[in-house]
N, C-alpha and C positions, 0 to 999 in steps of 0.2 A: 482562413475561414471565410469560403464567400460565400455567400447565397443569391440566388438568381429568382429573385419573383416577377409579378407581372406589374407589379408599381414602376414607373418611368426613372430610374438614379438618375441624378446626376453629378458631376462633377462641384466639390464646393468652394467657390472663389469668393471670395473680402470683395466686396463694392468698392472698397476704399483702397485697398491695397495692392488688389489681386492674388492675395495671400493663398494658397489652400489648407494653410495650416488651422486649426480651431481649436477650443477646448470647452466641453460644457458646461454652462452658467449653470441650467436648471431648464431640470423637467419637470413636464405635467405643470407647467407654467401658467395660470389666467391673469390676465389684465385687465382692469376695471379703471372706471373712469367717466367722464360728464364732457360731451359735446354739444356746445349749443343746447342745454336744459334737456339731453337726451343719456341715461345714464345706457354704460354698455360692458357685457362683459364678454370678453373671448372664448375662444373654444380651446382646449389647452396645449400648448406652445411649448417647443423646445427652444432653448433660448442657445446660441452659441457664441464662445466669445473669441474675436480673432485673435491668436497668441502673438501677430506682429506687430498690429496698432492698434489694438484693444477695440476694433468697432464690435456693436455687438449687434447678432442677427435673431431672427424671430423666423420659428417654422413650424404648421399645425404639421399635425400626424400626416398627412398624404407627400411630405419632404421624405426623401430618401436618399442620402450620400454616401458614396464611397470614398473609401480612405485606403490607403497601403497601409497606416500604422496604426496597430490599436494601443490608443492612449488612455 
């Protein structure tokens, strides 16, 4: 099941790993929080987490990756 839009994929690699393997934390994900007396909230996040060394990745709605396996 592929689908071909005009959003850019790309391939999903671990920063830490180089893993392409992932599984998902959580969607529709916001993050809140205070930086320097400046409160802030995100816009909603998929959050992935590497199934090799557990790093865990953040992506607003304009991410889009391919995978061969649907997990």
């Amino acid at each position: 099941m592929e689908e071909k839009s005009k959003i850019e994929q790309k391939a999903l690699e671990c920063p830490v790993c180089k893993s392409n393997k992932a599984m998902i934390a959580g969607e529709n994900v916001k993050l809140g929080g205070k930086f320097e007396d400046k409160e802030f909230l995100t816009t909603e996040l998929t959050v992935l987490k590497c199934t090799k060394c557990g790093y865990y990745m953040f992506f607003d709605k304009m991410a889009q990756f391919t995978t061969k396996d649907k997990s």
